[in-house]
N, C-alpha and C positions, 0 to 999 in steps of 0.2 A: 123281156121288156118290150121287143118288139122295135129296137131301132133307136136313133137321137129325132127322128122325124115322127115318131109314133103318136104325139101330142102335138097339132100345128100350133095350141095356144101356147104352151110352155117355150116351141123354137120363137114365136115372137117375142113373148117374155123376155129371154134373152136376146134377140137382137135388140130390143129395144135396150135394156141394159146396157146392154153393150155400145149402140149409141152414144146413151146420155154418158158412160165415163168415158168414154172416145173424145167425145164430144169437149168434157171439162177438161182434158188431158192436154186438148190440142188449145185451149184457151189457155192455160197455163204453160205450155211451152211458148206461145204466141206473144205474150205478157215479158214472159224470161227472155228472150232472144231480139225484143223491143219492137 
C-alpha cells in the first residue's frame, strides 16, 4: 500500500471527517453539560 500517508487527498479526507464529527461531538456535549 505504501503507508497511511501514501494518498495526501484520502489523509485530508479523513481529517476533515474527523473534524466535522469532532466537531458535532463537541456541540453535543456543550448542549448536555449546559
Amino acid at each position: 500500500m505504501g503507508g497511511p500517508f501514501a494518498s495526501p487527498a484520502y489523509v485530508v479526507k479523513l481529517t476533515f471527517q474527523a473534524e466535522e464529527v469532532g466537531g458535532g461531538f463537541f456541540k453535543l456535549t456543550n448542549r448536555t453539560n449546559g
